[in-house]
N, C-alpha and C positions, 0 to 999 in steps of 0.2 A: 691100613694106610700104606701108598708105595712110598718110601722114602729112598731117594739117591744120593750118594754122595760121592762128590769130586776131590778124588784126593791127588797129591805130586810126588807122593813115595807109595810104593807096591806095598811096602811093608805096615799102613795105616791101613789096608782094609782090615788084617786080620785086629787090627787095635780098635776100629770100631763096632765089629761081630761081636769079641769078648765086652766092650761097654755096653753093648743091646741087651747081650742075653745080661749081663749084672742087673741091668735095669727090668727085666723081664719084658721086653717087647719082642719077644718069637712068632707074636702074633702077626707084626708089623713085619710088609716083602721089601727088602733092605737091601738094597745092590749097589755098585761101586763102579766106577771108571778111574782109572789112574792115570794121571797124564805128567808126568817125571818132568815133559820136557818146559812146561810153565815154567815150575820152577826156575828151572835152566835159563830159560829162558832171562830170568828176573833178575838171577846172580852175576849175567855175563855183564847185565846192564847196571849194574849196581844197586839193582830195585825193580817197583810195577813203572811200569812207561805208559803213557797213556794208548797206546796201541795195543800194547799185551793186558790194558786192564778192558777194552773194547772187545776184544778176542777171548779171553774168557767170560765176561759177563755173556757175549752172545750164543757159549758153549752152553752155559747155567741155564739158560733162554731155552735154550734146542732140549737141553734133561727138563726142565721144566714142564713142557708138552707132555711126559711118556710119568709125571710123578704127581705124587699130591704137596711133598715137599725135599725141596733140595736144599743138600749141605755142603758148601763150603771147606772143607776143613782145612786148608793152606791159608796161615795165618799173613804170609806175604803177599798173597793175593785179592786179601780181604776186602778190600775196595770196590773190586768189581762186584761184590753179591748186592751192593747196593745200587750198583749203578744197574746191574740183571733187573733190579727189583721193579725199576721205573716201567718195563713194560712186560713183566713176567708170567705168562698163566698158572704158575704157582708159586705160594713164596719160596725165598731165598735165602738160607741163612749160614751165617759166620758162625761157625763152631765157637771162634771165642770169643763172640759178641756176650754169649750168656754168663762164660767164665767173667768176663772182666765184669759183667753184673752180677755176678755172686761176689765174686770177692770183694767189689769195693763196698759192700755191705759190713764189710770189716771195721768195727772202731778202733783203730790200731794201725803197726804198720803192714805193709802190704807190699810184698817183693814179688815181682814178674821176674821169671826166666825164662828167657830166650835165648836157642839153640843157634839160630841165623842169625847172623848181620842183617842182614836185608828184611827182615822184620821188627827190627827194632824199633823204628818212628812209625809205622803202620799200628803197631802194637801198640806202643807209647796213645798213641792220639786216641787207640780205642779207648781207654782205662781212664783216661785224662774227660773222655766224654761221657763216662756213664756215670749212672746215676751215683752218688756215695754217701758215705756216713761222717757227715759231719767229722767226726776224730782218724778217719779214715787217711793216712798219709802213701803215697804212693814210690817206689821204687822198681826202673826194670833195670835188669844186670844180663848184659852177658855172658853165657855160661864160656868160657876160653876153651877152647880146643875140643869142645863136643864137637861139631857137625865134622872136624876134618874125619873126626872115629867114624862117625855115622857112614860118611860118603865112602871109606876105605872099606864097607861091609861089617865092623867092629862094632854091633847094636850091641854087644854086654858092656862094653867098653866106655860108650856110648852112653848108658844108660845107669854105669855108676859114677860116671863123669858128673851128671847130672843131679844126683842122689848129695851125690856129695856136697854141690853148692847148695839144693835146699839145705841139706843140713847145717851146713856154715850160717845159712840166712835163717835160718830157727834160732842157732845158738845166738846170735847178733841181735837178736831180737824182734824177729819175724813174728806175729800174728797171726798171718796167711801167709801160704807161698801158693804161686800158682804158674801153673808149665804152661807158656803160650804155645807150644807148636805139641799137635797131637802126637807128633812122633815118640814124644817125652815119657807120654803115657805111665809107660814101665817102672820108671824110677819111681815112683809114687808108690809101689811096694814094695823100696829098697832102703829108703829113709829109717833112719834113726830115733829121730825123734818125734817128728810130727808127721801129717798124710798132707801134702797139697793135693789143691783145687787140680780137675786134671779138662782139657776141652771135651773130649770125646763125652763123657758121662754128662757135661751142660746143656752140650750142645743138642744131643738127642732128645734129654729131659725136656728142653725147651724146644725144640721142633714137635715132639707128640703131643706137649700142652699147649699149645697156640693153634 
């Protein structure tokens, strides 16, 4: 199977290579395009616009032709893999469309952390729309002062920033913690007490089985 994936930081292709080979899909020709300035793009704006979510979906469209399935993994941009999807020659998917279906299989509570601002109500409305468990209670937090580490080049920094609020949101009485933005990845084997849900590992899982 060719699988592509569209990411907005250089630094998630190698975070998606290490989720494949966990998963054992070395079988699977796995290739990447980064395009930083999407992002950018979203931040200056305060969000997706409906021009920038036009403009990526139609990028998804264009990888679509050359794959059997394409990945999404910009949680800010999330939007667009459905609007892609409306006339796509292959599917299209949200990395954390599967995360926020695993997790809200949780009976309990359930805390979303997100790195960005600008993914905060994208993110929120995923988790809020998928399917759940009946006792399944929802919370997303911003992590404070991660993403300025991130942008400053500071991924360790970065990434026990991150480690750190799951662990706050365990000891508080988490259930589930789950990292919306693949960038997160990492902290998920820096945790103290519990392992969050992480996108990369969902979202492959759920592109190979569909």
């Amino acid at each position: 199977m060719r699988i592509t994936c569209l990411h907005t930081a250089d630094s998630n292709i190698a975070v998606f290579d290490n989720a494949a080979r966990q998963l054992g899909l070395d079988h699977h020709e796995i290739t990447h395009l980064s395009r930083p300035d999407l992002l950018a793009a979203a931040e200056s704006t305060g969000g997706m616009t409906a021009d920038l979510e036009h403009q990526t979906a139609q990028l998804l469209r264009s990888l679509a032709t050359h794959a059997d399935r394409v990945l999404l993994t910009c949680s800010t941009l999330g939007a667009a893999a459905t609007l892609a999807n409306e006339s796509s020659p292959a599917p299209v998917f949200r990395v954390d469309q599967a995360l926020a279906e695993q997790a809200m299989k949780t009976p309990g509570n359930v805390v979303v952390l997100c790195a960005v601002e600008t993914t905060l109500d994208t993110t929120r409305r995923l988790f809020e729309q998928a399917e759940r468990h009946p006792l399944a209670v929802l919370e997303v937090r911003l992590v404070a002062g991660a993403w300025e580490k991130f942008k400053q080049g500071n991924l360790a920094g970065y990434l026990q920033t991150i480690a750190a609020a799951a662990d706050t949101a365990y000891r508080q009485g988490a259930d589930c913690v789950a990292l919306a933005q693949a960038s997160m990845t990492g902290a998920a084997e820096l945790t103290q007490i519990g392992t969050p849900l992480t996108a990369p590992v969902c979202g492959l899982r759920a592109a190979v089985s569909q």
